[in-house]
C-alpha atoms as a printed R data frame, in Angstrom:
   type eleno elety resid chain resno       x       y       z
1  ATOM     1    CA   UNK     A     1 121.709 105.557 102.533
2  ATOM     2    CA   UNK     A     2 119.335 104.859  99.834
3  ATOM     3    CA   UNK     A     3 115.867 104.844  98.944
4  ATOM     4    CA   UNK     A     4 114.219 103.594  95.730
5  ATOM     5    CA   UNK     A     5 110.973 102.798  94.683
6  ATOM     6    CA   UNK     A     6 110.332  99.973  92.288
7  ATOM     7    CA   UNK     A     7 107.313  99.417  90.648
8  ATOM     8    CA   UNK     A     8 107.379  95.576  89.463
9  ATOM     9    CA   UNK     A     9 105.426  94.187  85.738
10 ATOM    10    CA   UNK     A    10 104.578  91.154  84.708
11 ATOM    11    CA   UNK     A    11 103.434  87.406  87.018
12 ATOM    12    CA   UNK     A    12 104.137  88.628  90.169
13 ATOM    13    CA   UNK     A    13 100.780  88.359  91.923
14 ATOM    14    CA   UNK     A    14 100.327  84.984  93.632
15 ATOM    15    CA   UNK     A    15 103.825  83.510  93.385
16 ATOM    16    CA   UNK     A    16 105.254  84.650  96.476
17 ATOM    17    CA   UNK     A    17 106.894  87.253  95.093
18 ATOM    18    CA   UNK     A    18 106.478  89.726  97.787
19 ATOM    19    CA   UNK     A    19 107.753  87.362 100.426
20 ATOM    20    CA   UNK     A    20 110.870  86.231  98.017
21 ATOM    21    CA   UNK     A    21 111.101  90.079  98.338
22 ATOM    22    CA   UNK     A    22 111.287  90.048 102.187
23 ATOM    23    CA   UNK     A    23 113.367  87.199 102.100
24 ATOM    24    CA   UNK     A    24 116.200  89.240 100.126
25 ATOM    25    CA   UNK     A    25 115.647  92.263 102.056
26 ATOM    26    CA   UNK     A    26 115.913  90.898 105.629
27 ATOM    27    CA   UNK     A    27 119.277  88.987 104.185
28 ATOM    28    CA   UNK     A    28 120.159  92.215 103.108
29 ATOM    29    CA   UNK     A    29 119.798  94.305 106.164
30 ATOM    30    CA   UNK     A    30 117.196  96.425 104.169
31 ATOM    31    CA   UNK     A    31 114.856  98.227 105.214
32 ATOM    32    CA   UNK     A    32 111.230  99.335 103.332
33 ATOM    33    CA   UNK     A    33 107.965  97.354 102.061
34 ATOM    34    CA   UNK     A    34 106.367  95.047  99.148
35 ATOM    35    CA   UNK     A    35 103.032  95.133  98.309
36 ATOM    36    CA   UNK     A    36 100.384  94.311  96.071
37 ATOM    37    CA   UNK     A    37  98.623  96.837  93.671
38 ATOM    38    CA   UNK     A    38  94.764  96.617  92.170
39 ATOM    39    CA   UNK     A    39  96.594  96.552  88.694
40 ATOM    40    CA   UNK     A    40  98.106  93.876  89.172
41 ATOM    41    CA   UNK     A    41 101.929  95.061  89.797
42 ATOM    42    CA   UNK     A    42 103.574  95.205  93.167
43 ATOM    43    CA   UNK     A    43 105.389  98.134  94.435
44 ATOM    44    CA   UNK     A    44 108.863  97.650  96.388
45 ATOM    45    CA   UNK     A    45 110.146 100.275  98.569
46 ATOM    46    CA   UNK     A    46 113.332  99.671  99.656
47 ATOM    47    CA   UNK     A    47 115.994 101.508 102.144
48 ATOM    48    CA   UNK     A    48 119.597 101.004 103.410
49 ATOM    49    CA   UNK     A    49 122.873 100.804 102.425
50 ATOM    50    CA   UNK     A    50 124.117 101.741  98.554
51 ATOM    51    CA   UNK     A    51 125.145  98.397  97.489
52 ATOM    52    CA   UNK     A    52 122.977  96.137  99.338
53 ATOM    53    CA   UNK     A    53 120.006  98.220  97.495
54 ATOM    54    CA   UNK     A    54 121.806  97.816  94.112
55 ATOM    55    CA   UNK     A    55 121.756  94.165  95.199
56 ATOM    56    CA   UNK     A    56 118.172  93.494  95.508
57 ATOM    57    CA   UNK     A    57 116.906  95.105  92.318
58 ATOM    58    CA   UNK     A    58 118.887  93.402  90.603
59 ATOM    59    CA   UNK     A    59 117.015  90.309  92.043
60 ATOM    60    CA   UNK     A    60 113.773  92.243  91.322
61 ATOM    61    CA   UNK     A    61 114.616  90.807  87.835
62 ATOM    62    CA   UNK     A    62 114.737  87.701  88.560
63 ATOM    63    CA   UNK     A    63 112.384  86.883  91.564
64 ATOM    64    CA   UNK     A    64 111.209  84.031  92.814
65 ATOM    65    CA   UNK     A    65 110.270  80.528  90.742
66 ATOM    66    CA   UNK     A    66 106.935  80.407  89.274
67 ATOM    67    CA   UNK     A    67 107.660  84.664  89.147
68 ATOM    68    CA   UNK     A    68 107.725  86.464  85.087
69 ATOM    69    CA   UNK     A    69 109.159  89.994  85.172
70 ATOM    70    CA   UNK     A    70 108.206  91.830  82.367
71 ATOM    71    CA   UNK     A    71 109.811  95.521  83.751
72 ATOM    72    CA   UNK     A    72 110.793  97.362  86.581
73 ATOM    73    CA   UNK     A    73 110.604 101.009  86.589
74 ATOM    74    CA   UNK     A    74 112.960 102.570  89.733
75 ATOM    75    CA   UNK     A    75 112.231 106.105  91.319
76 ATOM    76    CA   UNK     A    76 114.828 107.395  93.709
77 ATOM    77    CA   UNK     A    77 113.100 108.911  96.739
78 ATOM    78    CA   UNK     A    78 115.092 111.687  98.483
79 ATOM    79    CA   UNK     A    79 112.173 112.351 100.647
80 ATOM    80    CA   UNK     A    80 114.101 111.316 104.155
81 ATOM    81    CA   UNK     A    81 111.582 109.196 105.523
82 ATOM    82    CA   UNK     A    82 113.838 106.278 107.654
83 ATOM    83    CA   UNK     A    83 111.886 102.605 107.197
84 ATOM    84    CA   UNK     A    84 112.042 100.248 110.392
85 ATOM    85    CA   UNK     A    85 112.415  96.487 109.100
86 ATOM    86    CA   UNK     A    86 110.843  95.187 106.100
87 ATOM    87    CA   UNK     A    87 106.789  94.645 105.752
88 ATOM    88    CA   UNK     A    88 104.803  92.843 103.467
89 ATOM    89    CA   UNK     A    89 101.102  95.163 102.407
């Protein structure tokens, strides 16, 4: 189990990147939350299984179509907190 927290740069308010974010996660069997910041960034937390993490921020990158990443900067939380399904904020 794994739990990172990605804080996500660049256009990725009002492009549905937080729902391209669900999207990825629920395919994923993750586990966690995406949501929108007052500076304009949107925070990921996500939960689950080592490689099926690994797998979605690496699509953090990319995102969704009319998306422009400029950076994401990952924290590993070892807090122990378990996430139930995936929520948008």
């Amino acid at each position: 189990m794994k739990t990172v927290r990605a804080m996500v740069s660049g256009r990725v308010q009002g492009v549905g990147f937080r729902y391209f974010v669900k999207s990825e996660a629920d395919r994923l069997g993750l586990y966690g939350y995406a949501r929108n910041l007052g500076d304009g960034r949107v925070e990921v937390v996500v939960q689950g299984e080592v490689r099926a993490v690994d797998k979605l921020l690496k699509q953090l990158d990319i995102g969704p179509r009319y998306s422009s990443v400029s950076s994401v900067d990952l924290v590993e939380i070892l807090d122990g907190f378990l996430y139930e399904g995936f929520l948008i904020g």
